[in-house]
C-alpha positions as CSV (number, residue, x, y, z in Angstrom):
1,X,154.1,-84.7,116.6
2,X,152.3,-88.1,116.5
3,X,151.8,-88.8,120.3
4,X,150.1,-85.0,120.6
5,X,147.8,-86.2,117.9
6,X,147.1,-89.4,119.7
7,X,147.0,-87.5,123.1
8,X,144.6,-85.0,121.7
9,X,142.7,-87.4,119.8
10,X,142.0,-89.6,123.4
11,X,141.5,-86.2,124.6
12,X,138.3,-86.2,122.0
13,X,137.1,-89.8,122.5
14,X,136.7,-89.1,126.5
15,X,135.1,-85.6,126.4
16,X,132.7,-87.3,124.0
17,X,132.3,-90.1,126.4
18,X,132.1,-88.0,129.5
19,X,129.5,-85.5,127.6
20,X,127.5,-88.8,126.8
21,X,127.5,-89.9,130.5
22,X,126.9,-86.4,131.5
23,X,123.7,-86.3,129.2
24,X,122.5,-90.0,130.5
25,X,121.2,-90.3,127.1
26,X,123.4,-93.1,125.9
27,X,125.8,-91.6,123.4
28,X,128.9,-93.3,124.9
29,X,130.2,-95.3,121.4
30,X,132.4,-93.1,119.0
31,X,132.8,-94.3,115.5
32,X,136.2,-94.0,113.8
33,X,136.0,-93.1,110.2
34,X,138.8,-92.2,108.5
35,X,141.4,-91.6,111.9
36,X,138.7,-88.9,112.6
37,X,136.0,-89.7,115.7
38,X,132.2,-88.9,115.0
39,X,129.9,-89.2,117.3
40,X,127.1,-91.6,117.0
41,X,123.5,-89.9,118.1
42,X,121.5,-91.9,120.8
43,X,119.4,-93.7,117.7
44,X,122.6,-95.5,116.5
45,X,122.6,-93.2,113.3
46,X,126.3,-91.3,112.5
47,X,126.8,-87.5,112.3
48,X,128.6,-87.9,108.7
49,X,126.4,-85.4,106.9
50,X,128.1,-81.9,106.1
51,X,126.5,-78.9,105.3
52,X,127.3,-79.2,101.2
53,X,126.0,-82.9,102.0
54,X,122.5,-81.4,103.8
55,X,122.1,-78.3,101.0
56,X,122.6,-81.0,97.8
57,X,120.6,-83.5,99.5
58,X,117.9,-80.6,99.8
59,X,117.9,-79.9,96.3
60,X,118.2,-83.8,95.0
61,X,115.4,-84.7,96.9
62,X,112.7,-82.1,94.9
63,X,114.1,-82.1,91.6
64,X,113.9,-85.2,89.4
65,X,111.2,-86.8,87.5
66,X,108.3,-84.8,88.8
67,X,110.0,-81.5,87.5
68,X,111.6,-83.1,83.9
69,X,108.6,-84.9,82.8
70,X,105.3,-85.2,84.6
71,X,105.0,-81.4,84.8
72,X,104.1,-81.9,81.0
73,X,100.7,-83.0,82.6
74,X,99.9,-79.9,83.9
75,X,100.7,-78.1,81.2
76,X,98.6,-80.2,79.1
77,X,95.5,-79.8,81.2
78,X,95.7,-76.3,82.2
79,X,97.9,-74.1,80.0
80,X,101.2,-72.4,80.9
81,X,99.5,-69.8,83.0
82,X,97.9,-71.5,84.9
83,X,100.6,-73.6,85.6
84,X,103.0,-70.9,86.3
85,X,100.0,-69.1,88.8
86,X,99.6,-72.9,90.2
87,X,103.2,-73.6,90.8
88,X,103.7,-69.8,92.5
89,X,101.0,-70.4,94.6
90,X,102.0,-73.5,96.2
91,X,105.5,-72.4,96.5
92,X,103.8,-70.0,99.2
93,X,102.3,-73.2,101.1
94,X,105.4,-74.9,100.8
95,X,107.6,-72.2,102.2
96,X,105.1,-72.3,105.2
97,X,105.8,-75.6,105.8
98,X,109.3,-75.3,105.6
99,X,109.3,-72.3,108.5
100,X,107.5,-74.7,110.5
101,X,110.0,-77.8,109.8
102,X,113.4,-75.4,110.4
103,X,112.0,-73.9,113.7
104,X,111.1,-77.5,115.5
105,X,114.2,-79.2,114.0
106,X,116.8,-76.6,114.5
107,X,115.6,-76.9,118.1
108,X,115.4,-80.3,118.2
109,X,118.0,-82.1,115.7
110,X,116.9,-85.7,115.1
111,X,116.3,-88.6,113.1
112,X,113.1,-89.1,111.9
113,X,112.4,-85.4,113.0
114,X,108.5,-84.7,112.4
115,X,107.4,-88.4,112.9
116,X,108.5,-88.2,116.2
117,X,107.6,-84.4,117.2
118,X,104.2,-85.7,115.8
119,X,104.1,-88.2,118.9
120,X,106.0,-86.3,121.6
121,X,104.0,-82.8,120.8
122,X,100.4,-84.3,119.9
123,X,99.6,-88.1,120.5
124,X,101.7,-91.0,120.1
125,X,99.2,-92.5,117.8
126,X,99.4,-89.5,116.0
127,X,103.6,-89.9,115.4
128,X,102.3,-93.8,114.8
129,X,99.9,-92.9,111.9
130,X,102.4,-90.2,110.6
131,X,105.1,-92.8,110.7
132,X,103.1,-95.3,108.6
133,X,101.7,-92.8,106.2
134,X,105.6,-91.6,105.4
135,X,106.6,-95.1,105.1
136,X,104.2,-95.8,102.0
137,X,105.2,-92.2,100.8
138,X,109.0,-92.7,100.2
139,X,108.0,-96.7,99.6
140,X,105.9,-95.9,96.9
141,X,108.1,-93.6,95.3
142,X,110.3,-96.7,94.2
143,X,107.6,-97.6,92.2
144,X,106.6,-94.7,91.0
145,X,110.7,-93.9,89.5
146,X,110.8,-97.0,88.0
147,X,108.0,-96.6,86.1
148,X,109.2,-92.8,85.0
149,X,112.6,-94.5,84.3
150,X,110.8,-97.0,81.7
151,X,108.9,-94.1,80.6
152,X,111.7,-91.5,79.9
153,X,113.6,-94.7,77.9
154,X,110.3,-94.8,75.3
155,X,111.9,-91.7,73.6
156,X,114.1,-93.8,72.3
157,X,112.8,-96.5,69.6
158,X,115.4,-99.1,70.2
159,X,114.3,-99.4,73.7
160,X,110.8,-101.1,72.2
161,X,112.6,-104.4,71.5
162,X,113.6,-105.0,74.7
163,X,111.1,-106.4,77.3
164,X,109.8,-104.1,80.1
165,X,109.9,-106.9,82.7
166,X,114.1,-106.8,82.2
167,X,114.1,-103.1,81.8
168,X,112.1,-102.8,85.4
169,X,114.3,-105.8,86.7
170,X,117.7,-104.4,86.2
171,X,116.3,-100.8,87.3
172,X,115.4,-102.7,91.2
173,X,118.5,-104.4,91.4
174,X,120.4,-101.1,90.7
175,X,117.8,-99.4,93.4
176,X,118.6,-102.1,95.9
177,X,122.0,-102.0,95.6
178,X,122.4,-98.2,95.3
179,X,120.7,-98.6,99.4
180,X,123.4,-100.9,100.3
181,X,125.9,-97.9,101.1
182,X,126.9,-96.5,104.4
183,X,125.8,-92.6,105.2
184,X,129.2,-91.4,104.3
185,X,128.5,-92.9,100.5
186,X,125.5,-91.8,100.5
187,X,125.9,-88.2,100.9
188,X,128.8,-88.3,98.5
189,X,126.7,-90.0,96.1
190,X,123.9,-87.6,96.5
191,X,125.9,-84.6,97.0
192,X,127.0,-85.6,93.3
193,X,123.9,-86.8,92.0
194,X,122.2,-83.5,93.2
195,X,124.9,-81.4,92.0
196,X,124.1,-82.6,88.5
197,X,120.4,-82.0,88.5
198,X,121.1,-78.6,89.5
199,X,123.3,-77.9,86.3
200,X,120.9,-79.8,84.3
201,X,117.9,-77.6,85.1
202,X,119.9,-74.0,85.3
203,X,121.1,-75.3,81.6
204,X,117.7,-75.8,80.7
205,X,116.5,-72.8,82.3
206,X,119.5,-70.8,79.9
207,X,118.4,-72.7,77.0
208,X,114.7,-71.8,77.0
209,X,116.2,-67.9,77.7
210,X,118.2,-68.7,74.8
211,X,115.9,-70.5,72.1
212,X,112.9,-68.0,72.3
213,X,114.8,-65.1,71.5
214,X,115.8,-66.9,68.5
215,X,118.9,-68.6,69.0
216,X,117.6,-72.0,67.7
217,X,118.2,-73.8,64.4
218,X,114.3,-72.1,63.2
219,X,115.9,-68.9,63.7
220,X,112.3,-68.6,65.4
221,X,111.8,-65.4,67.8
222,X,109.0,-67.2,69.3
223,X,108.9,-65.7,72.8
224,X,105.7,-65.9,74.5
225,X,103.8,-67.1,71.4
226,X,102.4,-70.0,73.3
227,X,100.8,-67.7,75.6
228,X,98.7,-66.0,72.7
229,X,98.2,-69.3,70.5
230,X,96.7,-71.6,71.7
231,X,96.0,-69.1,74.8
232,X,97.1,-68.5,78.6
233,X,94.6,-70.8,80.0
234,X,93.4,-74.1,78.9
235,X,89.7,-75.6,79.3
236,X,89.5,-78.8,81.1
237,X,86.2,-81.0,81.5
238,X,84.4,-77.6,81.3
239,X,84.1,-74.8,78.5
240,X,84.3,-71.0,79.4
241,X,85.4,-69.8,83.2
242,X,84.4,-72.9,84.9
243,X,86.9,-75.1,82.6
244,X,89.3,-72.6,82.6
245,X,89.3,-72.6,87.1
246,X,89.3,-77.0,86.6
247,X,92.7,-76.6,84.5
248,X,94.0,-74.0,87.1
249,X,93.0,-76.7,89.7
250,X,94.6,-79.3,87.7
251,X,98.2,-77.6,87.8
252,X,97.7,-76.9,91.4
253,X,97.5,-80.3,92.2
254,X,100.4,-81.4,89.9
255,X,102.5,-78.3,91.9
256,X,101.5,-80.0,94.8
257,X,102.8,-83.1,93.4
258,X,106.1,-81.7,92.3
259,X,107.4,-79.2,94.7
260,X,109.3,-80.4,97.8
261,X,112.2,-79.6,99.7
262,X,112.3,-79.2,103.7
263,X,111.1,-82.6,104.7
264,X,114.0,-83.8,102.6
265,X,116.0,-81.5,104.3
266,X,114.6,-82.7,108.1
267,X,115.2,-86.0,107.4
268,X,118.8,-85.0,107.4
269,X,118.8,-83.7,110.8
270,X,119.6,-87.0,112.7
271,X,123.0,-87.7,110.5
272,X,123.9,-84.1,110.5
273,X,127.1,-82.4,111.5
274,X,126.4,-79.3,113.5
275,X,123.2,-79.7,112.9
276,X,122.1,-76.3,115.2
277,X,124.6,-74.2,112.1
278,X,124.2,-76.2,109.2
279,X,120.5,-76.8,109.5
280,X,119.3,-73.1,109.4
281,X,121.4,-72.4,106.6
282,X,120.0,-75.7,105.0
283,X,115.8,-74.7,105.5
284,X,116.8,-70.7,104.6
285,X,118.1,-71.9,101.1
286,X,114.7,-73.7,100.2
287,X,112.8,-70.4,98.9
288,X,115.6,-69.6,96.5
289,X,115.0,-73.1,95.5
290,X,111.8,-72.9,94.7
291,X,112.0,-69.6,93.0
292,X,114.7,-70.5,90.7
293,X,113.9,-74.5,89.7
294,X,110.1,-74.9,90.4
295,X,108.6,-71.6,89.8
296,X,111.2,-70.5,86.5
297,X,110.8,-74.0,85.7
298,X,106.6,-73.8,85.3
299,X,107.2,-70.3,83.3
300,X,109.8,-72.0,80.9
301,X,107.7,-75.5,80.0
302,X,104.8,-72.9,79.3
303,X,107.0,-70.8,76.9
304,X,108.8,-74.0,75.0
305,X,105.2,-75.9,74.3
306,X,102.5,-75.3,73.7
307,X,99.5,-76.9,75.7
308,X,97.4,-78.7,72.7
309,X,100.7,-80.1,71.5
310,X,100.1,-83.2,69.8
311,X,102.6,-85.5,71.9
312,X,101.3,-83.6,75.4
313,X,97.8,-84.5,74.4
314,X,99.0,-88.6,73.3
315,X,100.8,-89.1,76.3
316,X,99.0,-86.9,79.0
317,X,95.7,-86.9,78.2
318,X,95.4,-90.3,75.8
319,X,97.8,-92.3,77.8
320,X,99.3,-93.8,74.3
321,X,102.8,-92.9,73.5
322,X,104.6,-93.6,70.9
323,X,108.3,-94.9,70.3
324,X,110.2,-91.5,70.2
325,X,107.7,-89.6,71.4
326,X,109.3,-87.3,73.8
327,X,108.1,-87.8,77.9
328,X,110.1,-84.5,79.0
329,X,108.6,-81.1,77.6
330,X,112.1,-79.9,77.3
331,X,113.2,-82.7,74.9
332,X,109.8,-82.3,73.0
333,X,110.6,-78.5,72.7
334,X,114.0,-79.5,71.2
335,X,112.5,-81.9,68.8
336,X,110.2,-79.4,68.0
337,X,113.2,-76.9,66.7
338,X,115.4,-79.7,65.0
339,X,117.9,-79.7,67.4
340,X,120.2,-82.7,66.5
341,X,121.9,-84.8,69.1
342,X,121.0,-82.1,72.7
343,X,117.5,-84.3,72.9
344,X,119.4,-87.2,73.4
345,X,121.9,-86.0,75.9
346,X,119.4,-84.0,78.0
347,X,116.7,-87.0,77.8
348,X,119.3,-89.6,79.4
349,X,120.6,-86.9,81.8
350,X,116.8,-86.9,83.1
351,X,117.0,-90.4,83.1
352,X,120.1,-90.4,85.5
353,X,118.0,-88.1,87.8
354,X,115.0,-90.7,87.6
355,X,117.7,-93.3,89.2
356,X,118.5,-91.2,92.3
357,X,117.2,-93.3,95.4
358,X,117.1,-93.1,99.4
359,X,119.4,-94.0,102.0
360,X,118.5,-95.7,105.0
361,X,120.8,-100.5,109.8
362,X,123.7,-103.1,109.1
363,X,127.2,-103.3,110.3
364,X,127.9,-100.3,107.9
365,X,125.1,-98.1,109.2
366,X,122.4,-98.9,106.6
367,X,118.8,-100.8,108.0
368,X,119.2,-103.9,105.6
369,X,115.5,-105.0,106.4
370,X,113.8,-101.9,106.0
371,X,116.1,-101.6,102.7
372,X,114.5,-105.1,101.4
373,X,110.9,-104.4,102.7
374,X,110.9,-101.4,100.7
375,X,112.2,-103.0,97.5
376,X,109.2,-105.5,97.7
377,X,107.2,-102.1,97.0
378,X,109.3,-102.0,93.9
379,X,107.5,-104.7,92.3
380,X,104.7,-102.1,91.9
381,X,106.0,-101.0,88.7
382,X,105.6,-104.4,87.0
383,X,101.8,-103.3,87.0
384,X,102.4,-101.1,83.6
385,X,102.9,-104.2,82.1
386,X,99.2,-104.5,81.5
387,X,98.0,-101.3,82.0
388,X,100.4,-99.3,80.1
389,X,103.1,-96.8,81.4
390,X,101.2,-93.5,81.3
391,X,98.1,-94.5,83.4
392,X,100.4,-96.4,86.0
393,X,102.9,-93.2,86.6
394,X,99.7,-91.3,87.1
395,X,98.3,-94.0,89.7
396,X,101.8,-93.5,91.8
397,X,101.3,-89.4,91.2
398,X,97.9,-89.5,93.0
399,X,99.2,-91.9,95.7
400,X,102.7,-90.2,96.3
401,X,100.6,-87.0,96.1
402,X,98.3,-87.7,98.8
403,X,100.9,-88.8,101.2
404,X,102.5,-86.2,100.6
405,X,100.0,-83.4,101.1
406,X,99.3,-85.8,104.5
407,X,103.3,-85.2,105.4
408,X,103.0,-81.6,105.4
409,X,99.7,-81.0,107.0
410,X,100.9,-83.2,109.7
411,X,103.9,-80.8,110.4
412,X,101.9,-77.8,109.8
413,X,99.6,-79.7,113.0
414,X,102.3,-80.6,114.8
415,X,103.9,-77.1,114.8
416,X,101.0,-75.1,116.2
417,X,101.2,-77.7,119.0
418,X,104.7,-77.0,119.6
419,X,103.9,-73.0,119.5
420,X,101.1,-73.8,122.0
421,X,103.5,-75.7,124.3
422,X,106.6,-72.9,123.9
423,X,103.8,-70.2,124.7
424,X,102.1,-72.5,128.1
425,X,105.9,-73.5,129.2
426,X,107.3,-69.8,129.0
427,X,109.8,-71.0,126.0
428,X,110.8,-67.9,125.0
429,X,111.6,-68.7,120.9
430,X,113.3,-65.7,119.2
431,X,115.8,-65.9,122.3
432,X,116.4,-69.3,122.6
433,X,115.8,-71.4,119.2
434,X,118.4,-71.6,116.4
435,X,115.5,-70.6,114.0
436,X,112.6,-68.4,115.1
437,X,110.2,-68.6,111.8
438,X,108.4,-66.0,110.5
439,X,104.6,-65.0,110.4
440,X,104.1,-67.6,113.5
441,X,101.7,-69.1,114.0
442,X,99.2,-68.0,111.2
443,X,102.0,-69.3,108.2
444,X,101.3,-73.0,110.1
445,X,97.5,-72.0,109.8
446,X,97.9,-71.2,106.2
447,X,99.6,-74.1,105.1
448,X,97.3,-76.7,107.3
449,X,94.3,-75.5,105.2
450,X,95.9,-76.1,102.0
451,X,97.2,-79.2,102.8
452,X,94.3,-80.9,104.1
453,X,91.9,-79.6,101.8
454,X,94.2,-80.6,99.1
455,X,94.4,-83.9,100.5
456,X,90.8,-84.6,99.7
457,X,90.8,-82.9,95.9
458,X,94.0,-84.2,94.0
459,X,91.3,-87.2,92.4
460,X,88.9,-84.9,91.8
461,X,88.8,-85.9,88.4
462,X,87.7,-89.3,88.9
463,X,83.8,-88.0,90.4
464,X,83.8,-86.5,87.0
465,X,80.9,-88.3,84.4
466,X,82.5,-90.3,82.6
467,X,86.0,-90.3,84.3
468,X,85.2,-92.8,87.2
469,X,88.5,-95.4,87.8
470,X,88.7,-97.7,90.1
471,X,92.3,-97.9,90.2
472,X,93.1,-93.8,90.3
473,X,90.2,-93.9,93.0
474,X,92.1,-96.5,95.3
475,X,95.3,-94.3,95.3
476,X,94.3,-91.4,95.2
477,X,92.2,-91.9,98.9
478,X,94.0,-94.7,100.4
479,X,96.2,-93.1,102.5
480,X,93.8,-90.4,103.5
481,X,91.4,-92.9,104.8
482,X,94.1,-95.2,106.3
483,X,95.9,-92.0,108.2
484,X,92.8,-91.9,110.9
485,X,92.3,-95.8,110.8
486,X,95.6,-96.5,112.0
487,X,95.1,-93.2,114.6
488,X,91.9,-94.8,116.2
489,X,93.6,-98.6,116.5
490,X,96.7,-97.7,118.1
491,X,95.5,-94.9,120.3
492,X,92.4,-97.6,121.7
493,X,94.7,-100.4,121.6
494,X,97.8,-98.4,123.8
495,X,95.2,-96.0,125.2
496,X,97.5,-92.9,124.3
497,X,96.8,-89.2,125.4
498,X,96.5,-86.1,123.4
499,X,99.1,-83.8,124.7
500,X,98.2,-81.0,126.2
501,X,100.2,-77.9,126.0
502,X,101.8,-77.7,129.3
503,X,102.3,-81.3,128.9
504,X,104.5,-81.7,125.8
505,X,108.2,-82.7,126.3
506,X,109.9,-79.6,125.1
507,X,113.7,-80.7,126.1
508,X,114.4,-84.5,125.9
509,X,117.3,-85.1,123.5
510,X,118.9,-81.4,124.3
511,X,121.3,-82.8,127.2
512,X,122.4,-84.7,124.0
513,X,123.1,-82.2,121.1
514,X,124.0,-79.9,124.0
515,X,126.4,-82.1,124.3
516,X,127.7,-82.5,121.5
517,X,127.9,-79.4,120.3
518,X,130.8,-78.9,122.8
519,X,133.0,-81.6,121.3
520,X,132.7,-79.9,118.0
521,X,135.3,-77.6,119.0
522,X,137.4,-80.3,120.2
523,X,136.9,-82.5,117.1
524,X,138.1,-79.6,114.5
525,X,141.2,-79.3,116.6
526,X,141.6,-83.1,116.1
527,X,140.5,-83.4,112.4
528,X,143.1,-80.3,111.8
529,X,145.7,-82.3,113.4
530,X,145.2,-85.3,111.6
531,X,145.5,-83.5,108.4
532,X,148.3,-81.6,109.3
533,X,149.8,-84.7,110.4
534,X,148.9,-86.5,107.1
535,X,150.7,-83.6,105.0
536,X,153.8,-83.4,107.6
537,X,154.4,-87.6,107.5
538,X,153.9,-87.1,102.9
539,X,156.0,-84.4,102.9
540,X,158.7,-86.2,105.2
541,X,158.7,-89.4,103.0
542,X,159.7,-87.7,99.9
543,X,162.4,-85.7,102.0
544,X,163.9,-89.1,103.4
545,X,163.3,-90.9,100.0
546,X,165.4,-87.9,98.0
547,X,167.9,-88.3,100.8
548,X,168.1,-91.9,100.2
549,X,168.2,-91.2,96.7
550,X,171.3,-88.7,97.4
551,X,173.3,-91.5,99.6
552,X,172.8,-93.8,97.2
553,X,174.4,-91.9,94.3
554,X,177.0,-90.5,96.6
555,X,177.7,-94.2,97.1
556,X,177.9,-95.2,93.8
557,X,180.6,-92.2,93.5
558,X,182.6,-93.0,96.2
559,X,182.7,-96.7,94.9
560,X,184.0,-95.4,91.5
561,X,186.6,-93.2,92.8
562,X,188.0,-95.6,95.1
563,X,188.2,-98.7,92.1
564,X,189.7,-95.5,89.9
565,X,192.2,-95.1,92.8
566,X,193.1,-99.0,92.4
């Protein structure tokens, strides 16, 4: 039994080779990892990832801090309906987005998906641009967890006699070391990580079911109470229609903050096994994700606070909270009913959530200078050590929220590029992609005008008398600024072309996941193999050790009998 699973793993090793050398794309090296062969993709990154991995790492990506605590900002500026309205409506843009993402990267599996169609499909300065603006995106959101982490510890007093500076310190070492794993660790990690925010925020969900039809110590049947008293809508800046609309726009902007999911997802594609099956699966499962967590999760703040809530206003709107004051809405709502102990557990499970970080090469697989240029980013948060926690989380929000709104237009852009090309080159897509989207192109057209013209109003607030700052200014509009500056250097500098549609490289990199898509067959066979053989070689050692174990007192009898005999 042990030579055929030798022979048939050899047998997998040299179809992978022979597929490599077939493709000429340089996928020749097979990685062992755990007696198993996986094939390493032509960018040196390993095909690890398994479709619980790529659905968990969907879900952990989107829901943390953003969802837990800052949505209490919204909520505070525009009332619960217009932050449910606001959250709804960007779902919509979102789920454009993510049509356009599963249709280019179910075609084309790999790493660093939609920087790189953004250079292949419109203008290598483009992808360049793209590349830097995604960079400072996921760089900057080091910072901006660090200083949520700090944030979310406030509730409780005790923390005030310890330092920041060692609070923020120990929080970056734990980052840097958490990025020190290899891909296989990582997706465990996060697979476990994200499995735990998802209970955490169905619980939550239950509990507000639970708590306003009176199951709370109050005994309070409050339902929708909030929605009456102090009202639906709140006025920001403005009084009457006009400040009602500015609080709408207000929770539209922290949606657009908050609610993620498929570029998470993409960003998967590279280290993904089977990605052509698993990925699909992976961008189909984001609208009930943002049904259930983001959208249920807008209606429930709204029903458990209400938006003039003396500890929203202090911390939101003042920037001065106090020791104990709850950051989450959901722990404030729990305070609020004189619920012993469940504000403490539920405040540091949304602390856990604040700590998950990316993945990212050394000998192990993990890029050990991009890991440490990133943590220099960290030191970002030390800023809240002079200007206070509260207006330093919102400085990452606007920042974060403007490269993110960048992200997504860019694939929106990029995708009607690649519709362009499939229609000038004959690509026919319903019969030949893995993922045809829907409502193509016009869902890319809807979710490009959102995008960008969100973009350019998420710091709305600070052309508003009397609001002007400097700092909120800078990152709110640094990226969008930067995003064409970079375009125009590297496109005169490497005088780049914009691609036109018959141009655009529609199949480089198939040869390759064609490729290996046919060892997948081969490489269950082996992996089954390799288990049976593990289960065959345990179950044969406790059958020769109970033999052993047989002989042996047989011995001993046989030696008795005999001295008897004597």
């Amino acid at each position: 039994m042990s030579s055929s699973s030798s022979s048939l793993g050899e047998e997998f090793v040299a179809s992978e080779k022979s597929a490599a050398a077939a493709s000429g794309v340089g996928v020749a090296e097979s990685v062992d990892a755990g007696g198993v062969n996986v094939l390493r993709t032509h960018d040196t990154t390993h095909r690890q990832l398994k479709e619980r991995h790529v659905q968990l790492i969907g879900i952990g990506g989107t829901i943390g801090t953003a969802l837990f605590v800052a949505i209490g900002r919204g909520l505070a500026l525009g009332g619960p309906a217009s932050l449910f309205l606001g959250f709804t409506l960007w779902s919509t843009v979102v789920l454009c987005v993510n049509n356009c993402l599963a249709e280019m990267v179910s075609y084309l599996p790999i790493s660093s998906p939609f920087i790189r169609f953004a250079g292949r499909f419109v203008d290598e300065a483009f992808g360049v641009a793209t590349g830097y603006n995604f960079f400072i995106f996921e760089a900057m959101m080091v910072p901006f967890e660090i200083v949520a982490t700090t944030f979310i510890l406030s509730f409780w007093p005790g923390s005030t006699s310890v330092h920041p500076a060692i609070i923020i310190s120990i929080i970056i070492v734990v980052y840097a070391l958490a990025n020190m794993f290899t891909v296989k660790w990582y997706g465990e990690a996060e697979f476990w990580m994200a499995l735990g925010k998802v209970i955490l925020i169905v619980g939550l969900l239950i509990f507000t079911f639970i708590t306003m039809l009176g199951g709370n110590p109050l005994h309070d049947r409050f339902g929708f109470r909030y929605w009456s008293n102090p009202g639906a809508f709140a006025e920001f800046y403005h009084t009457g229609s006009l400040g009602r609309f500015m609080g709408f726009l207000a929770c539209f902007i922290q949606a657009s903050f908050t609610i993620a999911g498929p570029d998470y997802v993409a960003m998967a594609a590279g280290e993904t096994q089977n990605p052509r099956k698993t990925l699909p699966r992976a961008f189909k499962g984001v609208f009930f994700r943002l049904t259930t967590f983001f959208v249920l999760g807008s209606l429930a703040v709204g029903v458990l606070v209400p938006y003039n809530s003396k500890e929203l206003v202090d911390i939101y709107l003042l920037g001065k909270p106090t020791a104990g004051a709850a950051g989450s809405p959901y722990v404030l709502a729990m305070q609020r009913l004189r619920i012993g102990v469940l504000p403490h557990i539920v405040n540091a499970l949304v602390f856990t959530s604040a700590l998950s970080a990316g993945n990212s090469t050394n000998k192990v697989g993990v890029p050990i200078y991009c890991v440490g240029l990133v943590m220099c980013f960290s030191l970002l948060a030390f800023l809240q050590l002079s200007a206070g926690t509260a207006k330093v989380l919102n400085w990452f929000i606007g920042l974060v929220t403007s490269s993110q709104l960048m992200n997504y237009a860019v694939c929106s852009f990029t995708y009607i590029k690649f519709h362009r090309a499939c229609i000038a080159q004959g690509l026919d897509r319903k019969g030949k992609l893995p993922f045809c989207g829907m409502f193509q192109p016009y869902a890319a057209y809807y979710s490009l005008f959102f995008t960008f013209v969100m973009t350019f109003v998420g710091g709305f607030t600070v052309f508003l008398p009397g609001f002007w700052s400097l700092p909120t200014f800078f990152f709110s509009y640094t990226m969008p600024f930067m995003f064409p500056v970079i375009f125009l250097i590297w496109k005169f500098a490497e005088g780049t072309t914009w691609m036109r549609s018959k141009d655009v490289d529609l199949v480089e990199g198939l040869d390759e996941i064609e490729a290996y898509e046919k060892t997948i067959p081969q490489k269950k066979k082996a992996e089954a193999t390799v288990a049976f053989e593990k289960v065959r070689r345990t179950l044969f050692r406790r059958v020769k050790k109970q033999n052993s174990n047989i002989e042996s007192k047989l011995g001993k009898s046989t030696s008795k009998k005999s001295l008897g005999g004597m």
